[in-house]
N, CA and C atoms of all chains as a GROMACS GRO file, in nm:
protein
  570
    1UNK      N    1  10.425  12.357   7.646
    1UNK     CA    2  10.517  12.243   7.634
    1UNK      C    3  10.448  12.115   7.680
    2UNK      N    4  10.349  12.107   7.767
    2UNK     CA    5  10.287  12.011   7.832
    2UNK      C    6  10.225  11.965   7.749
    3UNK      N    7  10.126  12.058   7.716
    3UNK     CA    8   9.994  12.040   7.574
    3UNK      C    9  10.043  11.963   7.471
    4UNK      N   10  10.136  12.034   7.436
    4UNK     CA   11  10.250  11.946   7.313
    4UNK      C   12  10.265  11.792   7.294
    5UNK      N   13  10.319  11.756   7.460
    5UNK     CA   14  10.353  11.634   7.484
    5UNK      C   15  10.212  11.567   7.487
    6UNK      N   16  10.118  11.575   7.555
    6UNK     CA   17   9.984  11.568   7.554
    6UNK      C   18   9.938  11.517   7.427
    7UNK      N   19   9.945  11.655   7.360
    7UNK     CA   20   9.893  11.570   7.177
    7UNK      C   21   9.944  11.468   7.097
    8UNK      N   22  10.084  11.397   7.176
    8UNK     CA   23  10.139  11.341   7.095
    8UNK      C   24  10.064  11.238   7.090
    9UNK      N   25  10.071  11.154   6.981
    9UNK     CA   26   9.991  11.028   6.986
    9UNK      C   27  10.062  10.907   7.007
   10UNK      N   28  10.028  10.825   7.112
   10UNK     CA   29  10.120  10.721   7.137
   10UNK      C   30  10.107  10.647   7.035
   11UNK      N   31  10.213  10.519   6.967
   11UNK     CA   32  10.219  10.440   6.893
   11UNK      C   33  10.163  10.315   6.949
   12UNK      N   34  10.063  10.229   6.850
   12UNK     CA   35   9.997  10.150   6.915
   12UNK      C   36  10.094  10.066   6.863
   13UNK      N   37  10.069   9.993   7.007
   13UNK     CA   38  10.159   9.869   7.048
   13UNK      C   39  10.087   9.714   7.058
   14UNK      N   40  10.121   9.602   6.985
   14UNK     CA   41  10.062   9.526   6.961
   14UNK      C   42   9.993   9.426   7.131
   15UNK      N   43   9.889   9.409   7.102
   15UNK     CA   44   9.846   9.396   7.259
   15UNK      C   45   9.870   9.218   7.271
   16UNK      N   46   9.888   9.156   7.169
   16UNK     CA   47   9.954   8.984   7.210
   16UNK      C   48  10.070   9.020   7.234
   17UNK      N   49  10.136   9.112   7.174
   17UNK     CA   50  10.295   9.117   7.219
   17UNK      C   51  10.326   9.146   7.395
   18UNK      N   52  10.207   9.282   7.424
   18UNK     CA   53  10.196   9.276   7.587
   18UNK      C   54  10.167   9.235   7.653
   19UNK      N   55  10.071   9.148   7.637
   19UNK     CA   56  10.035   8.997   7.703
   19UNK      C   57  10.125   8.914   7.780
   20UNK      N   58  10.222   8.879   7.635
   20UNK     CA   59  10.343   8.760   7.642
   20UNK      C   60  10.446   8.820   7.713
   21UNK      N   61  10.473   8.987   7.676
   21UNK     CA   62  10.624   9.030   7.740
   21UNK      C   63  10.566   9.036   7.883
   22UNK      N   64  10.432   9.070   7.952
   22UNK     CA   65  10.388   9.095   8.058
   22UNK      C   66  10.386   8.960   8.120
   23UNK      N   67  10.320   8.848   8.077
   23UNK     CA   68  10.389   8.708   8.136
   23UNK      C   69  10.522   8.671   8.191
   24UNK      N   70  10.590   8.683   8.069
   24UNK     CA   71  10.735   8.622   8.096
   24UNK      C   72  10.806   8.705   8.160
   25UNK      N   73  10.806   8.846   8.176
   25UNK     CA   74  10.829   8.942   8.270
   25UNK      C   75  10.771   8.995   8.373
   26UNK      N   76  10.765   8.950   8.464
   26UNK     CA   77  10.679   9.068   8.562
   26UNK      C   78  10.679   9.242   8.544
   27UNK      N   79  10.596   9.258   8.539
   27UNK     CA   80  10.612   9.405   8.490
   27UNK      C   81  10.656   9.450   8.344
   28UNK      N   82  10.668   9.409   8.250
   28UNK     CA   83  10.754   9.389   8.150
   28UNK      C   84  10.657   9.492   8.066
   29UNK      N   85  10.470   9.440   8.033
   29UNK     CA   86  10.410   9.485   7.956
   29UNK      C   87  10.367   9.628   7.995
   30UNK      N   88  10.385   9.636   8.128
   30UNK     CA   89  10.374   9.757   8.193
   30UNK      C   90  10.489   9.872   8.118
   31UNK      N   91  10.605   9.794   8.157
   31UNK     CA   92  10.784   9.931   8.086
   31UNK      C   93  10.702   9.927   7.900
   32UNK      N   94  10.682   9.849   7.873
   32UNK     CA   95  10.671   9.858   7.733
   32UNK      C   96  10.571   9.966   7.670
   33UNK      N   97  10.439   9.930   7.759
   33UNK     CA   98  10.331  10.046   7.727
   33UNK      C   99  10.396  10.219   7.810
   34UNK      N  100  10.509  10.214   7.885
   34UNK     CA  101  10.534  10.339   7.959
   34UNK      C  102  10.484  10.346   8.035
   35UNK      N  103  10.471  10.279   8.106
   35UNK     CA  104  10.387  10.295   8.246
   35UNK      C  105  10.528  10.264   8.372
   36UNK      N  106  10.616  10.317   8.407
   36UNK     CA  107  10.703  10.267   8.408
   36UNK      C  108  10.772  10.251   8.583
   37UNK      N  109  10.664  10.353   8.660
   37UNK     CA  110  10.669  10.311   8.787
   37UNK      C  111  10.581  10.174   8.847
   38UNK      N  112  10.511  10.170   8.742
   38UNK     CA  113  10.412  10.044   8.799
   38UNK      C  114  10.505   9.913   8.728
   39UNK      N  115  10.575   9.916   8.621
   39UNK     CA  116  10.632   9.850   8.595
   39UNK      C  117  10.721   9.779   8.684
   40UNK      N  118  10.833   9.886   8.706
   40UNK     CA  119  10.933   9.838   8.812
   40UNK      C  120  10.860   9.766   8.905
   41UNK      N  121  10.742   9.874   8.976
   41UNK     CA  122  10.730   9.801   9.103
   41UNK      C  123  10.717   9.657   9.118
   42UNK      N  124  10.622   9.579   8.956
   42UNK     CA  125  10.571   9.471   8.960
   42UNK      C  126  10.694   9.390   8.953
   43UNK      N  127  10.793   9.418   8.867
   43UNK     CA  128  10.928   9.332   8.836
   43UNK      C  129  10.963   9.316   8.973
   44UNK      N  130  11.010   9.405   9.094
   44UNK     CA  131  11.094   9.407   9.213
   44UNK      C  132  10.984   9.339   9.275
   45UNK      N  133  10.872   9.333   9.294
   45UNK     CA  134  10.807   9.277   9.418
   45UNK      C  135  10.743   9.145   9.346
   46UNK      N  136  10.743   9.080   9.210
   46UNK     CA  137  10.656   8.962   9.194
   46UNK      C  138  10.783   8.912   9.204
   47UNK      N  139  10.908   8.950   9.158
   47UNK     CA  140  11.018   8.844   9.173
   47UNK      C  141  11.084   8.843   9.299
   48UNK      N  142  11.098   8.936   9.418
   48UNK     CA  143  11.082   8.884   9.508
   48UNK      C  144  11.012   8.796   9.608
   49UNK      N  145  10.877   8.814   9.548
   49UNK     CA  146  10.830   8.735   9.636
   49UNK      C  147  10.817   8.574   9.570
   50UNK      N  148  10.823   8.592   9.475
   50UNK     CA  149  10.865   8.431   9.391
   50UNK      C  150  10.990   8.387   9.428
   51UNK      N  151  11.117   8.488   9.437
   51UNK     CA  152  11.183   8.398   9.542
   51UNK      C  153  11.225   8.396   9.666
   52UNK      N  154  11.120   8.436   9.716
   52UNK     CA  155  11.110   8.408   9.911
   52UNK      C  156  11.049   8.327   9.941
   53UNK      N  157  10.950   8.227   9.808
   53UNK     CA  158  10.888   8.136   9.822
   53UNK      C  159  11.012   8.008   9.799
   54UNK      N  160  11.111   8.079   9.715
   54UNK     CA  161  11.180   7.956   9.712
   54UNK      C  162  11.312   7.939   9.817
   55UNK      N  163  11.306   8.067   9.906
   55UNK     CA  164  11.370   8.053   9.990
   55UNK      C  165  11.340   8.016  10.148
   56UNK      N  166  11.217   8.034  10.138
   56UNK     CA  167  11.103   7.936  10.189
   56UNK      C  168  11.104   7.762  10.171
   57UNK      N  169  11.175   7.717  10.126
   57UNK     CA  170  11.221   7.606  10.048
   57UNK      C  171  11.059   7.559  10.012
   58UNK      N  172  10.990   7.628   9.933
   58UNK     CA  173  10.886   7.576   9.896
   58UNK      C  174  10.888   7.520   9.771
   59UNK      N  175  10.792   7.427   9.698
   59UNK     CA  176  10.852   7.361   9.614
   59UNK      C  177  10.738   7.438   9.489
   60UNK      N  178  10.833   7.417   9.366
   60UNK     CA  179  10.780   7.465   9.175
   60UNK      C  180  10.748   7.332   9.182
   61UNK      N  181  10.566   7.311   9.129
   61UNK     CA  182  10.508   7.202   9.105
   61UNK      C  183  10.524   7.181   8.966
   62UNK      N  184  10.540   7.046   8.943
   62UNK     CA  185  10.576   6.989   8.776
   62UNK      C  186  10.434   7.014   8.711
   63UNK      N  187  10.481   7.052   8.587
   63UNK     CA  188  10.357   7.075   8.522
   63UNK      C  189  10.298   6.940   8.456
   64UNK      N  190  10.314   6.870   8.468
   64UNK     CA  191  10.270   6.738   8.437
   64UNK      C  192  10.168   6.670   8.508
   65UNK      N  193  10.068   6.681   8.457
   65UNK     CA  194   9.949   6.684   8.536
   65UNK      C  195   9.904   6.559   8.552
   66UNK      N  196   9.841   6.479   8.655
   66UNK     CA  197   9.818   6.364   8.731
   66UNK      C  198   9.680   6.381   8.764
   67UNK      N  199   9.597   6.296   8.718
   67UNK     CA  200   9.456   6.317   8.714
   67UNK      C  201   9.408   6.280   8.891
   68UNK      N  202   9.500   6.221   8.928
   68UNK     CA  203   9.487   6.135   9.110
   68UNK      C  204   9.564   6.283   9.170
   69UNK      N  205   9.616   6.360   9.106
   69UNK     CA  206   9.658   6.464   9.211
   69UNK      C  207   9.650   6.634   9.144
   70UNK      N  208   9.483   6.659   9.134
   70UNK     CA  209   9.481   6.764   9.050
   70UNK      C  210   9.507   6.873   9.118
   71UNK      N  211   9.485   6.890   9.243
   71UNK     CA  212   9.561   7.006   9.305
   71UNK      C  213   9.679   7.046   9.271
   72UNK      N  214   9.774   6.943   9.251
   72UNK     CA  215   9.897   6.984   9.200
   72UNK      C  216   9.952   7.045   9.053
   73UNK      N  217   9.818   6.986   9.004
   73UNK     CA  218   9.826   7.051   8.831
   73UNK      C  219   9.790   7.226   8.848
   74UNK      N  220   9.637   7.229   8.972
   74UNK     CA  221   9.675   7.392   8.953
   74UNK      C  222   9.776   7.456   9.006
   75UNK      N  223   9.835   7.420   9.124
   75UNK     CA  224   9.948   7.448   9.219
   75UNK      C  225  10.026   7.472   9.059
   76UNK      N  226  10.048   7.382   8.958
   76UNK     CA  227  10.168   7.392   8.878
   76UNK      C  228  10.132   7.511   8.754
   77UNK      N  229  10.015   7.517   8.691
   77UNK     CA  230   9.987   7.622   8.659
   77UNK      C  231   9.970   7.768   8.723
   78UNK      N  232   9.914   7.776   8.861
   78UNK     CA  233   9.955   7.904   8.895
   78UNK      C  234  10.111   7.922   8.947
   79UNK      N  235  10.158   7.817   8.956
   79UNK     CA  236  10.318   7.884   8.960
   79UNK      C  237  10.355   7.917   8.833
   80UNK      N  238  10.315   7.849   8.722
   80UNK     CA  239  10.364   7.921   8.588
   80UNK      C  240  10.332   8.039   8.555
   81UNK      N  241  10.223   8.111   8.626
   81UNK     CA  242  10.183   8.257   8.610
   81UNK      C  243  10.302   8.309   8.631
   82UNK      N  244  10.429   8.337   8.727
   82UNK     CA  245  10.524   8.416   8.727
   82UNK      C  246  10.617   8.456   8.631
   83UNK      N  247  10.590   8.309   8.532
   83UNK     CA  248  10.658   8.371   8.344
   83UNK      C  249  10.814   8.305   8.379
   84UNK      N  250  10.914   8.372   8.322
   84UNK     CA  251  11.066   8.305   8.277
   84UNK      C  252  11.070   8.274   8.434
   85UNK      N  253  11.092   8.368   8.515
   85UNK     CA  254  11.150   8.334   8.671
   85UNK      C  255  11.151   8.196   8.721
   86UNK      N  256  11.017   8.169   8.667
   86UNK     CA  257  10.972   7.972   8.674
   86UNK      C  258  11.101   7.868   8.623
   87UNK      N  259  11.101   7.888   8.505
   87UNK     CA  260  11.207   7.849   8.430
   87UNK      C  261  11.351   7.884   8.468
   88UNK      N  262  11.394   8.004   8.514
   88UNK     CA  263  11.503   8.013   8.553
   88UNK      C  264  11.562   7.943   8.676
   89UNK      N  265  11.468   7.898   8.767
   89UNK     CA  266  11.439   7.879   8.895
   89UNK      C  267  11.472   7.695   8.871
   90UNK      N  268  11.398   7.645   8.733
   90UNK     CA  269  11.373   7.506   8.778
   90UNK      C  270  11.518   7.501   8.659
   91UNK      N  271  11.567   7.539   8.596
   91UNK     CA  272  11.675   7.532   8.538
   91UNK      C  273  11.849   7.528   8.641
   92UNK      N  274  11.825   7.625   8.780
   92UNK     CA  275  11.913   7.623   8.872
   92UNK      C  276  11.895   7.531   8.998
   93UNK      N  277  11.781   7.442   8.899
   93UNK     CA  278  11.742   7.350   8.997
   93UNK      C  279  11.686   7.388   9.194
   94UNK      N  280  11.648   7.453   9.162
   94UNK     CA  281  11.539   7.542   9.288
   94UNK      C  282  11.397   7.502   9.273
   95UNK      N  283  11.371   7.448   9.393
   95UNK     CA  284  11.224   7.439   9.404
   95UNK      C  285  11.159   7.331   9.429
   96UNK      N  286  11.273   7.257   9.453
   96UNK     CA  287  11.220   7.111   9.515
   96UNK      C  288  11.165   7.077   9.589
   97UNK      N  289  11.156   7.166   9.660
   97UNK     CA  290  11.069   7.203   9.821
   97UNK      C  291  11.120   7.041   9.887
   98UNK      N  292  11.076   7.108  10.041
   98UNK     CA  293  11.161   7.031  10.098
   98UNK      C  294  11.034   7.002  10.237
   99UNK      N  295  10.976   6.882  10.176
   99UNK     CA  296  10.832   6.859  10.286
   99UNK      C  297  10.844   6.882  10.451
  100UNK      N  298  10.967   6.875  10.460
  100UNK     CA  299  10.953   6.876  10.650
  100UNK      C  300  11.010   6.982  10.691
  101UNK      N  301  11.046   7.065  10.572
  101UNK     CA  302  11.062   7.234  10.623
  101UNK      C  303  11.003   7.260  10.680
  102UNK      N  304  10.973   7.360  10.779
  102UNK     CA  305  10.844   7.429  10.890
  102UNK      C  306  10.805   7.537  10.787
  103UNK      N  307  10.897   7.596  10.696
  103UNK     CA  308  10.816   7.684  10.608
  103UNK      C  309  10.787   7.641  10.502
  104UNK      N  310  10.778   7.494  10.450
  104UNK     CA  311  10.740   7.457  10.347
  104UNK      C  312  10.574   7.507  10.310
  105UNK      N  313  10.494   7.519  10.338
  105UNK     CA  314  10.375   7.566  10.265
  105UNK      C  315  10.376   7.726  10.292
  106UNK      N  316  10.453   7.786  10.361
  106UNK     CA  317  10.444   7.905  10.352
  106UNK      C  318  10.549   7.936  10.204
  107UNK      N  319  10.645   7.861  10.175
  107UNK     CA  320  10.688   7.858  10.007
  107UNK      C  321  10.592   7.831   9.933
  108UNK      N  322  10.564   7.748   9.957
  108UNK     CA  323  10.444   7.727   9.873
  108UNK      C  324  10.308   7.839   9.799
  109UNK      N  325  10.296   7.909   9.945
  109UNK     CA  326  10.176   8.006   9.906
  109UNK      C  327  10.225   8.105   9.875
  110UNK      N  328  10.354   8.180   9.929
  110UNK     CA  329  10.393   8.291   9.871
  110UNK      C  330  10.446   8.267   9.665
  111UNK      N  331  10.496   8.173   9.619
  111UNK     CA  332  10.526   8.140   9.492
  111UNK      C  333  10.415   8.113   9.400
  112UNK      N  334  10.341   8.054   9.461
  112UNK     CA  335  10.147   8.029   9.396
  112UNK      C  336  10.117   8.168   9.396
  113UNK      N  337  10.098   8.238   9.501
  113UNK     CA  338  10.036   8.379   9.485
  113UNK      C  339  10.122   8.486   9.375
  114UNK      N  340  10.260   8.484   9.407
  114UNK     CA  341  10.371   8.549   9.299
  114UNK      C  342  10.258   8.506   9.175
  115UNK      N  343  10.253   8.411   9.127
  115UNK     CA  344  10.178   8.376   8.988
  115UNK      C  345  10.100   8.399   8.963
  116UNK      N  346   9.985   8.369   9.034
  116UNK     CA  347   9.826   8.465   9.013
  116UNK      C  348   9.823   8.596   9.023
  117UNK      N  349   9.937   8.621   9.144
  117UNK     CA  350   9.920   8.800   9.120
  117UNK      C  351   9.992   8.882   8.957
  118UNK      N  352  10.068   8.804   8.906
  118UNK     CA  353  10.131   8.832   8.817
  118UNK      C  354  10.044   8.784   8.672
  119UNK      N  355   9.914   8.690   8.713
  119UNK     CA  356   9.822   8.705   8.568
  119UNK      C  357   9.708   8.809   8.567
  120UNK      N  358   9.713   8.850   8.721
  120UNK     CA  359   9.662   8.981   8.745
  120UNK      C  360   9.708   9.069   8.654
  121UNK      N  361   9.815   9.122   8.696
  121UNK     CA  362   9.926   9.209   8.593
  121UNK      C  363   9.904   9.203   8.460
  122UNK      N  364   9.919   9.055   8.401
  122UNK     CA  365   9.883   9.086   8.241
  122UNK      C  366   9.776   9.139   8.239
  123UNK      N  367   9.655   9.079   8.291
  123UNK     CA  368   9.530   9.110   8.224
  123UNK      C  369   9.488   9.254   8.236
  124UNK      N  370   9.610   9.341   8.362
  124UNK     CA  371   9.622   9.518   8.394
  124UNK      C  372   9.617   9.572   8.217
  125UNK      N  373   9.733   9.507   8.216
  125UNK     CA  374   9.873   9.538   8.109
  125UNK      C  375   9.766   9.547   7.967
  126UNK      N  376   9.700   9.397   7.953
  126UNK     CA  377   9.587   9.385   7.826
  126UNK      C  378   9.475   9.514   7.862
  127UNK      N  379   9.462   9.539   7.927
  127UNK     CA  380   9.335   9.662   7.938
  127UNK      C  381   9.400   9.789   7.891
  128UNK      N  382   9.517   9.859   7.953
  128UNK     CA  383   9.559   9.963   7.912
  128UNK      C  384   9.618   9.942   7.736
  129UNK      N  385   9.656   9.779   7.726
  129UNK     CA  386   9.725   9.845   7.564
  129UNK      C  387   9.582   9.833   7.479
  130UNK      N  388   9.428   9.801   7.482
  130UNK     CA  389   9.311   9.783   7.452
  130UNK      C  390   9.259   9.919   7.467
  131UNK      N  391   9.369  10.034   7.596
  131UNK     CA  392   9.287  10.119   7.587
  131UNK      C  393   9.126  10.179   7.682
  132UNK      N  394   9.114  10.047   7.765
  132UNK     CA  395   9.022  10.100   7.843
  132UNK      C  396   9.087  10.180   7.994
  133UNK      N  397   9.222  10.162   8.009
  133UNK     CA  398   9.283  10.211   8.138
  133UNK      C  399   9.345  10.327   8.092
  134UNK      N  400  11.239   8.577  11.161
  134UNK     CA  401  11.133   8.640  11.054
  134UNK      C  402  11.090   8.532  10.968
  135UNK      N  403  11.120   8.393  11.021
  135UNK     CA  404  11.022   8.296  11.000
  135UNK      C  405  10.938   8.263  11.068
  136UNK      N  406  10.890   8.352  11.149
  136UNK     CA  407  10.765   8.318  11.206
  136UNK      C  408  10.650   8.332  11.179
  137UNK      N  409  10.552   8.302  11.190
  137UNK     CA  410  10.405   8.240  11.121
  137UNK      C  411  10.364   8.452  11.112
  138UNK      N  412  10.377   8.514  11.230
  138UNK     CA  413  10.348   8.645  11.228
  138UNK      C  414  10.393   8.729  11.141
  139UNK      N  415  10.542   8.657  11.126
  139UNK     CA  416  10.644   8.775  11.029
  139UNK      C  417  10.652   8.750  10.890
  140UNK      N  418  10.610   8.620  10.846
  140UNK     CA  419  10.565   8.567  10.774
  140UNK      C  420  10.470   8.616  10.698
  141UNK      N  421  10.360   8.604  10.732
  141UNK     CA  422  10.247   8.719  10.738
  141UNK      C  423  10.225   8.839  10.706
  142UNK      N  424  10.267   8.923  10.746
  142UNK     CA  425  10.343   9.025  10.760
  142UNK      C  426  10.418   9.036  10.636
  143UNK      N  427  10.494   8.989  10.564
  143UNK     CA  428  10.593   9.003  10.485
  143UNK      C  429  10.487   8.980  10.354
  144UNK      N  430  10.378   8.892  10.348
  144UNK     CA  431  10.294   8.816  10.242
  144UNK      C  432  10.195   8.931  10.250
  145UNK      N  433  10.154   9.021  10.381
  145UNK     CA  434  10.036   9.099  10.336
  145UNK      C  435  10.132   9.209  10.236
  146UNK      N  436  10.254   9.251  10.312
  146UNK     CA  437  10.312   9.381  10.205
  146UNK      C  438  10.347   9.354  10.072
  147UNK      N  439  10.334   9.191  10.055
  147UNK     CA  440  10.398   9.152   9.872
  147UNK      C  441  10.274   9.223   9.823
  148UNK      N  442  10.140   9.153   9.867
  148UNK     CA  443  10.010   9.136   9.817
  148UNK      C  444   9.964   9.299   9.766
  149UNK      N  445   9.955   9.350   9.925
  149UNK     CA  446   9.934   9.546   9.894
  149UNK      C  447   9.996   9.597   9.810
  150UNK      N  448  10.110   9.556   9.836
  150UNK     CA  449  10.193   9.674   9.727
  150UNK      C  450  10.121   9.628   9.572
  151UNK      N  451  10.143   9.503   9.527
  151UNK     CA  452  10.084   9.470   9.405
  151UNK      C  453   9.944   9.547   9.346
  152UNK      N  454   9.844   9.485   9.490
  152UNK     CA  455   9.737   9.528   9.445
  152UNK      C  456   9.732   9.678   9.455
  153UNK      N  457   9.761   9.752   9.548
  153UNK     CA  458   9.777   9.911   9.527
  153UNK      C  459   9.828   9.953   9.414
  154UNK      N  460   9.928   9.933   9.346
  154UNK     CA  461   9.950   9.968   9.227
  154UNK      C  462   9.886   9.956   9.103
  155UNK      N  463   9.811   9.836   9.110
  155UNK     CA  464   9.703   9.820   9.016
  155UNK      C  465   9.582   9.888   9.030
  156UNK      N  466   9.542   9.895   9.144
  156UNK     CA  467   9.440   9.992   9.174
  156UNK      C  468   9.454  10.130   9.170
  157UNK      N  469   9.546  10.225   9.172
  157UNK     CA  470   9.558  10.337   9.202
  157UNK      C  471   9.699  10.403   9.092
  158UNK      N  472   9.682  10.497   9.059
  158UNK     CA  473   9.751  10.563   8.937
  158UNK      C  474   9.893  10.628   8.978
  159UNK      N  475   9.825  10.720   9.102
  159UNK     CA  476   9.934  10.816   9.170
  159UNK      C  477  10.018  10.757   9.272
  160UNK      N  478  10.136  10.785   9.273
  160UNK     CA  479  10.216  10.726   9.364
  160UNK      C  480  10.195  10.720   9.535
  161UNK      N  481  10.175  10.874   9.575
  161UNK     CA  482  10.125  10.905   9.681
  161UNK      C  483   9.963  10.825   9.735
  162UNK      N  484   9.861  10.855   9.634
  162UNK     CA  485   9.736  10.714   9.639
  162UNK      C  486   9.792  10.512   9.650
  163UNK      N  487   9.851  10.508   9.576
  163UNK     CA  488   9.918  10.436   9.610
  163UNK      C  489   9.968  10.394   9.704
  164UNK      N  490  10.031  10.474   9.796
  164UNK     CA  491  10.110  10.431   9.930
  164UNK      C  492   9.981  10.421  10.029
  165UNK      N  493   9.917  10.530  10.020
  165UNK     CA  494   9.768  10.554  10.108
  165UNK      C  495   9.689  10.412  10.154
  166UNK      N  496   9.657  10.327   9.997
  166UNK     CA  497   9.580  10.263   9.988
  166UNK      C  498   9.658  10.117  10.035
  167UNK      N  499   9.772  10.162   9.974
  167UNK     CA  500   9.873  10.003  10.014
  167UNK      C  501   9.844  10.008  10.218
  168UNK      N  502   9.874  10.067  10.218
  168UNK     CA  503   9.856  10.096  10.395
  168UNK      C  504   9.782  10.097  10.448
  169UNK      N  505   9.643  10.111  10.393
  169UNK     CA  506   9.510  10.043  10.457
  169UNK      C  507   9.526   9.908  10.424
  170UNK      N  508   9.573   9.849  10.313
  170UNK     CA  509   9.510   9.696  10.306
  170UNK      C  510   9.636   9.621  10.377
  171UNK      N  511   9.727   9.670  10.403
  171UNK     CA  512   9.824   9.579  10.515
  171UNK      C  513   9.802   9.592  10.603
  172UNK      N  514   9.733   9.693  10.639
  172UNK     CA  515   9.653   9.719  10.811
  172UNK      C  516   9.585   9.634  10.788
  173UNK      N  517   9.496   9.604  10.697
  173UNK     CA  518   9.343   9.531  10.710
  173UNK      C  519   9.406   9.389  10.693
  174UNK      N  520   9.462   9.366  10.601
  174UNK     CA  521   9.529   9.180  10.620
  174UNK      C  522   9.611   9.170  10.761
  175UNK      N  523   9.655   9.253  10.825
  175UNK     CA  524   9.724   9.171  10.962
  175UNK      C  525   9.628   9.218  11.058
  176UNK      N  526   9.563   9.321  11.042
  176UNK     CA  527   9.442   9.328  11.119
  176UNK      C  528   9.377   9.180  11.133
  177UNK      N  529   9.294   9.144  11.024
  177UNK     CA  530   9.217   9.064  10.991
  177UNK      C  531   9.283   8.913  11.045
  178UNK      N  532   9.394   8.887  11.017
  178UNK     CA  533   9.429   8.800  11.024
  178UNK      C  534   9.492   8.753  11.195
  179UNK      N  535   9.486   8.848  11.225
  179UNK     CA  536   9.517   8.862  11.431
  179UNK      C  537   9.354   8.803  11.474
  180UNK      N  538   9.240   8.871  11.429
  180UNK     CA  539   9.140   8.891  11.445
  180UNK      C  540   9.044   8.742  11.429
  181UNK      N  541   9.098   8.700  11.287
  181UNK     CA  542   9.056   8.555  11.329
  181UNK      C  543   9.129   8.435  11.388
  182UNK      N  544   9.289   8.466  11.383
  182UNK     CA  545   9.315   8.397  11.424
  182UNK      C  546   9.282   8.344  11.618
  183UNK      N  547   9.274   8.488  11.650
  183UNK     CA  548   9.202   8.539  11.810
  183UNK      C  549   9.038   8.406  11.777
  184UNK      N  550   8.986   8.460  11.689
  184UNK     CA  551   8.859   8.352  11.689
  184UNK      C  552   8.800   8.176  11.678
  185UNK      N  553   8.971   8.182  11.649
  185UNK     CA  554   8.964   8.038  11.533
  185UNK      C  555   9.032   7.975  11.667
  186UNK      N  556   9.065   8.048  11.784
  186UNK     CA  557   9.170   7.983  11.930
  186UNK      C  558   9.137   7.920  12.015
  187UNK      N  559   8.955   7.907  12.055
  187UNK     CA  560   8.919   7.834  12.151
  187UNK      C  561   8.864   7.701  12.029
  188UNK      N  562   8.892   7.742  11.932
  188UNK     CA  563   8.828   7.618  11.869
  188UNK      C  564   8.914   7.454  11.915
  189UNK      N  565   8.868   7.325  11.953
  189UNK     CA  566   9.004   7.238  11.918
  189UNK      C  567   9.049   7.196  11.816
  190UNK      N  568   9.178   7.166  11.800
  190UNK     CA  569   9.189   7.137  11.643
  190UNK      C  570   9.262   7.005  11.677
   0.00000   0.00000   0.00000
């Protein structure tokens, strides 16, 4: 019965499609390819910690990039690594950060890291649907 | 548990858990490995902060 399941041949799954669902989802390209404990885990822990950054009152940097303040352009691209959550976040108007918080840069780094760790994730996600994982 | 320690603390277990899962297949490897590297980030991070203390800032 094992062997069986074994031989089956998985259906290849388009690997831009896991890319994008793995972006905009944390964990997303992971459930899609079946991988589905690593999945969850990434969904429950990149979106928590994306918003403990914002409960951190740390602030979502505008993506509008300012050549006099380029730190903030990457600050605003690696917060976009976390995918929709970004968007949902600056849509409920969250993220304004709030400079004289005492945990304001600790929002800050936990929501930056949520993002990079989560383009980590795709590029997991692009290896296994490519087939080398 | 806003403190700079617990803080800490809370940012090494986002980080492990992530990276353990990417690194490691099995669930049980997984937990193993997540648990060395949260030892080793609050390790590490006691360790310099202990170093970085007689400095003045």
């Amino acid at each position: 019965m094992r062997a069986a399941a074994a031989d089956q041949v998985e259906p290849a799954i388009n690997k831009y499609l896991v890319a994008v669902l793995a972006w905009a989802v944390p964990g997303g390209g992971h459930l899609l390819l079946r991988r589905r404990q690593k999945g969850v885990t990434f969904l429950i822990v990149l979106t928590l910690m994306f918003a403990t950054g914002l409960w951190l009152e740390g602030r979502i940097f505008p993506l509008a990039f300012d050549l006099s303040q380029p730190l903030v352009g990457l600050a605003a691209v690696a917060d976009l690594g976390i995918g929709i959550p970004y968007f949902i976040a600056k849509f409920m108007g969250q993220g304004a950060g709030r400079v004289v918080a005492i945990t304001y840069e600790y929002g800050n780094a936990f929501a930056i890291v949520a993002g990079l760790l989560n383009m980590l994730v795709v590029l997991d996600a692009w290896d296994i649907a490519e087939g080398r994982k | 548990m806003t403190s700079h320690l617990g803080l800490m603390a809370l940012f090494a277990v986002f980080v492990s858990t992530v990276f353990a899962t990417l690194m490691r297949d099995e669930p049980r490897d997984q937990l193993w490995f997540g648990s060395k590297l949260v030892a080793g980030f609050i390790g590490a991070g006691i360790l310099i902060g202990w170093l970085l203390y007689p400095l003045p800032l």
